[in-house]
mmCIF file of the N, C-alpha and C atoms, coordinates in Angstrom:
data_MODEL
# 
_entry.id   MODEL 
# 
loop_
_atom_site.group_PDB 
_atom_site.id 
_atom_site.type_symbol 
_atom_site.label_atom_id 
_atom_site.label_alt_id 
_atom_site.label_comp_id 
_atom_site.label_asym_id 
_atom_site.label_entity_id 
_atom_site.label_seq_id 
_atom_site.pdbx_PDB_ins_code 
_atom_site.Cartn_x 
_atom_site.Cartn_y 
_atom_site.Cartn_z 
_atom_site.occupancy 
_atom_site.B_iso_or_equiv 
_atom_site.pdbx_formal_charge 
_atom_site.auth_seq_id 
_atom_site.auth_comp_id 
_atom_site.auth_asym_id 
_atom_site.auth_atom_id 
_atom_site.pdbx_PDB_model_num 
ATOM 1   N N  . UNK A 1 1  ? 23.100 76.166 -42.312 1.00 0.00 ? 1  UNK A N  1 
ATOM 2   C CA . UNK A 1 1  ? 23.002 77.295 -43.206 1.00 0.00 ? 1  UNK A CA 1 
ATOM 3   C C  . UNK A 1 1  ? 21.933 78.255 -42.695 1.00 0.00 ? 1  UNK A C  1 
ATOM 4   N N  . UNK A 1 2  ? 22.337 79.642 -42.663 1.00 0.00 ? 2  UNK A N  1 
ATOM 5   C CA . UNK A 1 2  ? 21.163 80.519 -42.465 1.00 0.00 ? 2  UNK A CA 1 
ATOM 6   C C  . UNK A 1 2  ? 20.778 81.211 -43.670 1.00 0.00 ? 2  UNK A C  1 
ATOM 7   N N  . UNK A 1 3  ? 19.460 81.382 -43.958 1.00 0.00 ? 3  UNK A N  1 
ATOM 8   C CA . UNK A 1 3  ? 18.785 81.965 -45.238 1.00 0.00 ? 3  UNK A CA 1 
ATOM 9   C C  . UNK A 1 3  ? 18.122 83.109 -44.703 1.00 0.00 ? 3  UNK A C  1 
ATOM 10  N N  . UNK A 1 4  ? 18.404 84.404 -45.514 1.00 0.00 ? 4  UNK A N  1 
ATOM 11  C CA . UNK A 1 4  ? 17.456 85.343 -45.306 1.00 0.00 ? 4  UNK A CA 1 
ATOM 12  C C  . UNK A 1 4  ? 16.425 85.558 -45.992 1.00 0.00 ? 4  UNK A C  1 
ATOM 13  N N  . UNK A 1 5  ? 15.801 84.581 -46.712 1.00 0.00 ? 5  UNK A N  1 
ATOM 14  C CA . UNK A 1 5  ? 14.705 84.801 -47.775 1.00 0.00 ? 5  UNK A CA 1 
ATOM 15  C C  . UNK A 1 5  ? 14.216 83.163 -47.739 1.00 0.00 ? 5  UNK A C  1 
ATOM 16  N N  . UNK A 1 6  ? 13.240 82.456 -47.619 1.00 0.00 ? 6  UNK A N  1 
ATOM 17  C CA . UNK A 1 6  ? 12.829 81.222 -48.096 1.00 0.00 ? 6  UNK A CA 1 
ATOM 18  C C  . UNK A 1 6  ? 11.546 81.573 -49.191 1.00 0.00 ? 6  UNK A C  1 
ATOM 19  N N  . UNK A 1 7  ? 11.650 81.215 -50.186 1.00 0.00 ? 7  UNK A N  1 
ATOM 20  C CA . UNK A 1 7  ? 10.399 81.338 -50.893 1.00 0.00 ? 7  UNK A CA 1 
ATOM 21  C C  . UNK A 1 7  ? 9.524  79.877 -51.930 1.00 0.00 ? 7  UNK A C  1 
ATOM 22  N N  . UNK A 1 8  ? 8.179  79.978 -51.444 1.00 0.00 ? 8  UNK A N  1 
ATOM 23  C CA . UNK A 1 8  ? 7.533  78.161 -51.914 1.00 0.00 ? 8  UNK A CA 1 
ATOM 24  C C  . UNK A 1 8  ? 8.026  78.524 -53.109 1.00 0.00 ? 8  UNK A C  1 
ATOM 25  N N  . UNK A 1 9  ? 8.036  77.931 -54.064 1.00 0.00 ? 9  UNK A N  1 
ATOM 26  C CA . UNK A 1 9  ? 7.932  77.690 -55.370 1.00 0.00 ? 9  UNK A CA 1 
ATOM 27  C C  . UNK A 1 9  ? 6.701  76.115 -55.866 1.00 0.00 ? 9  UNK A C  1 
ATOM 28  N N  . UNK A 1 10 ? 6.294  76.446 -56.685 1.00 0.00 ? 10 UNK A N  1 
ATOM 29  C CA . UNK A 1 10 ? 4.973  75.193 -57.164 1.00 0.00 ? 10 UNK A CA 1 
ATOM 30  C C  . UNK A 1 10 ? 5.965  74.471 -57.914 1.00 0.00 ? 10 UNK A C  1 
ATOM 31  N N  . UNK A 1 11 ? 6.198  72.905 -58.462 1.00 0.00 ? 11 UNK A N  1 
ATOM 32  C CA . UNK A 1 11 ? 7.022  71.959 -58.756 1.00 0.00 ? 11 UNK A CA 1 
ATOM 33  C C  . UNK A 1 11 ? 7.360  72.863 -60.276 1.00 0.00 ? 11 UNK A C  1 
ATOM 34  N N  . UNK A 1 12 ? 5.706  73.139 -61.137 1.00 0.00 ? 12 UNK A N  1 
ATOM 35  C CA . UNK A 1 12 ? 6.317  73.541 -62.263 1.00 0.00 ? 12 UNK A CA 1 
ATOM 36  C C  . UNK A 1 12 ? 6.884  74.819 -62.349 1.00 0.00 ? 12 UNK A C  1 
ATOM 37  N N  . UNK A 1 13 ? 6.736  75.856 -61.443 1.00 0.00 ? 13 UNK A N  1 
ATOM 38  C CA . UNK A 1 13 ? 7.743  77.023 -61.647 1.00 0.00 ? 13 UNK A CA 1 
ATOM 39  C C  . UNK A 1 13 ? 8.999  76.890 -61.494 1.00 0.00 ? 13 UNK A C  1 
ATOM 40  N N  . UNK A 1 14 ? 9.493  75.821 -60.300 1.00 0.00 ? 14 UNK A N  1 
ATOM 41  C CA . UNK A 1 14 ? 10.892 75.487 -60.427 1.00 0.00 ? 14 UNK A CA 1 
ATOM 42  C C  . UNK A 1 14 ? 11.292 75.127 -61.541 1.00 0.00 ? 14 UNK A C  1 
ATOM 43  N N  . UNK A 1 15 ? 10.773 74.425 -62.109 1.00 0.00 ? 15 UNK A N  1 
ATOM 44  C CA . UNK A 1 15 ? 11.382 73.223 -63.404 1.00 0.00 ? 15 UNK A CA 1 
ATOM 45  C C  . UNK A 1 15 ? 11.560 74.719 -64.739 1.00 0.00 ? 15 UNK A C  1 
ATOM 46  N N  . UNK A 1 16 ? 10.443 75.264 -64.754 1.00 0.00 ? 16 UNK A N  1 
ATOM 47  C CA . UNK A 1 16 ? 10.770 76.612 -65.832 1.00 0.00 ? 16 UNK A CA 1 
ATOM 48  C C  . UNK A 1 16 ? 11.494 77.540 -65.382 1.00 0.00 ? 16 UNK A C  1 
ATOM 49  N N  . UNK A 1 17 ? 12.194 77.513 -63.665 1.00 0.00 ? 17 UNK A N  1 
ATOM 50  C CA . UNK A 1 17 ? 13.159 78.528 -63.632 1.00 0.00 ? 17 UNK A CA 1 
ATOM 51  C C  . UNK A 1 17 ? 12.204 80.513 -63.270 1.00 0.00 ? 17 UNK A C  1 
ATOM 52  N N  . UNK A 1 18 ? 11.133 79.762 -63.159 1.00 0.00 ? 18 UNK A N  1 
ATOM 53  C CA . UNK A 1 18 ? 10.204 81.143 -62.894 1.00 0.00 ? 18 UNK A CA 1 
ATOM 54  C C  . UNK A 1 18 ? 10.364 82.299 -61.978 1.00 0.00 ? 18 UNK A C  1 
ATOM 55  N N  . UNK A 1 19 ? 10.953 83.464 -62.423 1.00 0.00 ? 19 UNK A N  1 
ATOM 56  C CA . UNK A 1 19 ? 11.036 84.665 -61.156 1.00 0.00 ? 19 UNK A CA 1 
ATOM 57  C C  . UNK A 1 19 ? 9.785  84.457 -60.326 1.00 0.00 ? 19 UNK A C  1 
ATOM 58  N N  . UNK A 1 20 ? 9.850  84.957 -58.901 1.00 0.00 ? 20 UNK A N  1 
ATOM 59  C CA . UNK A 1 20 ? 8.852  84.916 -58.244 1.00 0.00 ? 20 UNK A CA 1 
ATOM 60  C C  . UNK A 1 20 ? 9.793  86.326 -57.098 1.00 0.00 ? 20 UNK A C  1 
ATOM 61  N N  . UNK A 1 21 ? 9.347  86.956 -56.642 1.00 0.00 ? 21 UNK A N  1 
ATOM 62  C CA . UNK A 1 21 ? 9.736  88.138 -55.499 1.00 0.00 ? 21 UNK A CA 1 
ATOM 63  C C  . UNK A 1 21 ? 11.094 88.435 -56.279 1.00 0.00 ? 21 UNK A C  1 
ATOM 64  N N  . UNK A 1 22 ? 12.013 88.598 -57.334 1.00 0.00 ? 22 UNK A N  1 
ATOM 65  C CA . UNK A 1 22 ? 12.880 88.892 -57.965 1.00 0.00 ? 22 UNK A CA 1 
ATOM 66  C C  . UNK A 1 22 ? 13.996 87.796 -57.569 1.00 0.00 ? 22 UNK A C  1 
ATOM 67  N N  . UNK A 1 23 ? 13.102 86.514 -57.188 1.00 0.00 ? 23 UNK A N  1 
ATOM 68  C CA . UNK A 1 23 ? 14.391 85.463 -57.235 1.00 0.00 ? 23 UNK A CA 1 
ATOM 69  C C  . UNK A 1 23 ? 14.243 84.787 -58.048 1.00 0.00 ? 23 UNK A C  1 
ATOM 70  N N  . UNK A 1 24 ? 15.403 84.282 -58.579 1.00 0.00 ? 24 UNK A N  1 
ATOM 71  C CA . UNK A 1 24 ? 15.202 82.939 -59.775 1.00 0.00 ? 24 UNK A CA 1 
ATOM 72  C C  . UNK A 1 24 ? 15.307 81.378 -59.059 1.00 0.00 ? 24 UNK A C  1 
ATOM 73  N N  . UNK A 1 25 ? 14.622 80.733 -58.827 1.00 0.00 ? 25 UNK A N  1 
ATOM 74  C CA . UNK A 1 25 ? 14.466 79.382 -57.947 1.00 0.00 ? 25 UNK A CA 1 
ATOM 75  C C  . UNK A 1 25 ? 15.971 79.056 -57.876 1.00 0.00 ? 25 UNK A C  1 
ATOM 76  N N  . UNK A 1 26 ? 16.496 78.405 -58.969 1.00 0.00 ? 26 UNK A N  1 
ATOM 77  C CA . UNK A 1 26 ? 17.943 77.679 -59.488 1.00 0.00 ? 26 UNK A CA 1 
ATOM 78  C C  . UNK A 1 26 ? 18.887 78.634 -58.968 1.00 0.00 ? 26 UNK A C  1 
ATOM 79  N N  . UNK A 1 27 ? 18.679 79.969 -57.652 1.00 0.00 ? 27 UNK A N  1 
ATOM 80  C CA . UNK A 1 27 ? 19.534 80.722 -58.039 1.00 0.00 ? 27 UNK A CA 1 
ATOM 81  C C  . UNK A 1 27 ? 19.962 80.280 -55.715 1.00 0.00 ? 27 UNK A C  1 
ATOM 82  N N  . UNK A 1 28 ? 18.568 79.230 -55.817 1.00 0.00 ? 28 UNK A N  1 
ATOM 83  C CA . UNK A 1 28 ? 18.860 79.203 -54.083 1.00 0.00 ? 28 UNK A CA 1 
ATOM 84  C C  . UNK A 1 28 ? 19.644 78.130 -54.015 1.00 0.00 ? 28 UNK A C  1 
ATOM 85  N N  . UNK A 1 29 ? 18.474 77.430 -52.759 1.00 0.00 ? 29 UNK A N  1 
ATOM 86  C CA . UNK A 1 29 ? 19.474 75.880 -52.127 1.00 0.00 ? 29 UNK A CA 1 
ATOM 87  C C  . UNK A 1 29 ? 17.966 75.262 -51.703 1.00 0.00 ? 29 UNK A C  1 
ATOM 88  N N  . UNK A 1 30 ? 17.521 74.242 -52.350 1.00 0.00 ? 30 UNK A N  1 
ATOM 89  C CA . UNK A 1 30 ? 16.659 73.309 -52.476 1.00 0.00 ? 30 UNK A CA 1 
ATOM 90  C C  . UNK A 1 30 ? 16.403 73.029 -50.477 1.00 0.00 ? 30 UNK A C  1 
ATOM 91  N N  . UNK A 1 31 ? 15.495 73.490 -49.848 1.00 0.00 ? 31 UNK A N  1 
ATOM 92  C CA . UNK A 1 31 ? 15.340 72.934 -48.520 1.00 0.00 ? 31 UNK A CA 1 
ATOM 93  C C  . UNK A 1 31 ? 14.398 71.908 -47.787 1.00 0.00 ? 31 UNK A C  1 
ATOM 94  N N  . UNK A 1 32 ? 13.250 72.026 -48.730 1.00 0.00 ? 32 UNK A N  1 
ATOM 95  C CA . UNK A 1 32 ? 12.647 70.517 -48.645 1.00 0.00 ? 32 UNK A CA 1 
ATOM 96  C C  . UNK A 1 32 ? 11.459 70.897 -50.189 1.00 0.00 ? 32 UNK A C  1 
ATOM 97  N N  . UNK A 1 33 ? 11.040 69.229 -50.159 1.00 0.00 ? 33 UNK A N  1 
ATOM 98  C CA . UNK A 1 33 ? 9.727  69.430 -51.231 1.00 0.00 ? 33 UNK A CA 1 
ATOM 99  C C  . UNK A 1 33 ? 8.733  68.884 -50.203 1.00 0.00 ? 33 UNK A C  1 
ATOM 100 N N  . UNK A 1 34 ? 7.661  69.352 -50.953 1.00 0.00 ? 34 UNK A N  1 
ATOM 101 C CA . UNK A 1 34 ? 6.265  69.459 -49.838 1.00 0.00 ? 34 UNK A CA 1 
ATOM 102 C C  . UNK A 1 34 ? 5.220  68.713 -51.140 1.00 0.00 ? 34 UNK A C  1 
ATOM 103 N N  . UNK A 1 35 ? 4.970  67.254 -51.228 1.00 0.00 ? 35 UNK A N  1 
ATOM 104 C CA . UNK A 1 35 ? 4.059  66.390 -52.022 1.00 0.00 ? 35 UNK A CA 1 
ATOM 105 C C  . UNK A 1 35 ? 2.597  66.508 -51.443 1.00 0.00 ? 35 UNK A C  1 
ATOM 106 N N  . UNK A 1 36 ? 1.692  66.599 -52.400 1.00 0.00 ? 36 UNK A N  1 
ATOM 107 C CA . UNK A 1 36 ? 0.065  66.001 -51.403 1.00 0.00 ? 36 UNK A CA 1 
ATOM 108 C C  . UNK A 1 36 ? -0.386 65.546 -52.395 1.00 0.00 ? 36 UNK A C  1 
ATOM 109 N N  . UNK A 1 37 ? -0.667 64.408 -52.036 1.00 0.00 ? 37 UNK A N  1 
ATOM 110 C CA . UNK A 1 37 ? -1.244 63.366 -53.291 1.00 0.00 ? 37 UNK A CA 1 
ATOM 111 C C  . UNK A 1 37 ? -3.080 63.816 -53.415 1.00 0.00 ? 37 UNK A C  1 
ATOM 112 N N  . UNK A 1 38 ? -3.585 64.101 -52.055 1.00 0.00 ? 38 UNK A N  1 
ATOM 113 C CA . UNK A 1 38 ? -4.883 64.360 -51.919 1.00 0.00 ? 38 UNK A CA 1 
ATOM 114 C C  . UNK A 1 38 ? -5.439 65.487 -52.598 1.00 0.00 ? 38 UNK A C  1 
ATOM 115 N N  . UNK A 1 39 ? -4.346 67.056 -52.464 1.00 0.00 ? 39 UNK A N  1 
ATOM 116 C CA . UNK A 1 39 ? -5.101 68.257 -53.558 1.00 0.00 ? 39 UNK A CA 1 
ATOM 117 C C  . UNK A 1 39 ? -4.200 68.364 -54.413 1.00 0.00 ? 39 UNK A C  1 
ATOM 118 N N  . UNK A 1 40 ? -3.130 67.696 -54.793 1.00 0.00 ? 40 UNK A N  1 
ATOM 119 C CA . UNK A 1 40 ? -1.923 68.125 -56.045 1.00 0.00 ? 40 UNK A CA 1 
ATOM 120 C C  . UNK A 1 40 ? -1.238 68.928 -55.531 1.00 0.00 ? 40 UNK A C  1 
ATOM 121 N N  . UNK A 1 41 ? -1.096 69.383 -54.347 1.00 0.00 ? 41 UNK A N  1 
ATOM 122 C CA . UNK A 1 41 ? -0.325 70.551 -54.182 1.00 0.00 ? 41 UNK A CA 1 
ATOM 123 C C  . UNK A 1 41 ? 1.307  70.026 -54.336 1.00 0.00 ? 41 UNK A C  1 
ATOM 124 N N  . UNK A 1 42 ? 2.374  70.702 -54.959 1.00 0.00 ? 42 UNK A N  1 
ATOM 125 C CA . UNK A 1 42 ? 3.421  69.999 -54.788 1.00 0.00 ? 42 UNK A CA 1 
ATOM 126 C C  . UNK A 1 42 ? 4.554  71.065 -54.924 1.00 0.00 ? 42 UNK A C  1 
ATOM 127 N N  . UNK A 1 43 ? 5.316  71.542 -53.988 1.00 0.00 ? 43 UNK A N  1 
ATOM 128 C CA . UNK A 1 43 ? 5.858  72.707 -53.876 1.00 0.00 ? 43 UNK A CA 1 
ATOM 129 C C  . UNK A 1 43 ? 7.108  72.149 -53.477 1.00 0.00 ? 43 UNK A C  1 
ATOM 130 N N  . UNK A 1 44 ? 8.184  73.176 -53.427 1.00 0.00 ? 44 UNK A N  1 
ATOM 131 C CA . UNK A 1 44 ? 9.995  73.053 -53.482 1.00 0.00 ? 44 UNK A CA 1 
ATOM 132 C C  . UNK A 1 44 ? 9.531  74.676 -52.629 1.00 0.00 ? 44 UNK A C  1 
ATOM 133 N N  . UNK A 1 45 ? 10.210 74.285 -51.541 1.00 0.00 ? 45 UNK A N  1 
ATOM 134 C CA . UNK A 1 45 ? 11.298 75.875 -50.398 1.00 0.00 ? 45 UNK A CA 1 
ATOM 135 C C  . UNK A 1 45 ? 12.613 75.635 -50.897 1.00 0.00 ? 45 UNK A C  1 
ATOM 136 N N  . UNK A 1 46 ? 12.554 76.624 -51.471 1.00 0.00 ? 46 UNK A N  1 
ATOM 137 C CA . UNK A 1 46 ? 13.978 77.190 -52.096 1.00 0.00 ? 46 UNK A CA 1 
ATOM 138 C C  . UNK A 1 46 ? 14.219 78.577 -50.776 1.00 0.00 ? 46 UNK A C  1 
ATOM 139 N N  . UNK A 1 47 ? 15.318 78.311 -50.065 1.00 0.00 ? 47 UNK A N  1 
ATOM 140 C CA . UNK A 1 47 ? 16.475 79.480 -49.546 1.00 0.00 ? 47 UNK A CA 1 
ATOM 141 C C  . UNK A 1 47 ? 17.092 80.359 -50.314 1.00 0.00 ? 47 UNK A C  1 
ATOM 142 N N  . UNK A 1 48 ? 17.364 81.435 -49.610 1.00 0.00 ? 48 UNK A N  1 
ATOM 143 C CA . UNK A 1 48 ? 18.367 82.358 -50.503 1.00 0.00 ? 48 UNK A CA 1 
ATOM 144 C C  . UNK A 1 48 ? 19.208 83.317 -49.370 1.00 0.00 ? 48 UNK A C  1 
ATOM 145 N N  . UNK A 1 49 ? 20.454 82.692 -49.715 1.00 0.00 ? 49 UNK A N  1 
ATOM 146 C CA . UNK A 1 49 ? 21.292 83.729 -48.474 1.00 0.00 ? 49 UNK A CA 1 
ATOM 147 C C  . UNK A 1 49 ? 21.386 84.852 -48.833 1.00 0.00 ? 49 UNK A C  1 
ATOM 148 N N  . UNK A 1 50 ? 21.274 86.094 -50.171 1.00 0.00 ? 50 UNK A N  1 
ATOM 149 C CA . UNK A 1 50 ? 21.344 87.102 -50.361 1.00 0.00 ? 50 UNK A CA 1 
ATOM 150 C C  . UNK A 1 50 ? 19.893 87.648 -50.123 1.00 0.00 ? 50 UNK A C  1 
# 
């Protein structure tokens, strides 16, 4: 798949569906999650072919 847009999303903006750059997360294709147990960081790359 090629994406012209990848954008992080933080675990809880995905889960609320949060606009971020005028995309809606639920609106891509899930490309990896990124866990860190050490600072909490815990993020979803969401793609977007449009």
């Amino acid at each position: 798949m090629k994406f012209k847009l990848i954008i992080i999303y933080s675990i809880r903006d995905y889960n609320k569906n949060k606009e971020k750059d005028g995309h809606f997360p639920h609106d891509g294709v899930v490309i990896n999650a990124l866990i860190n147990a050490n600072n909490g960081t815990n993020c979803v790359a969401v793609g977007f072919e449009n």
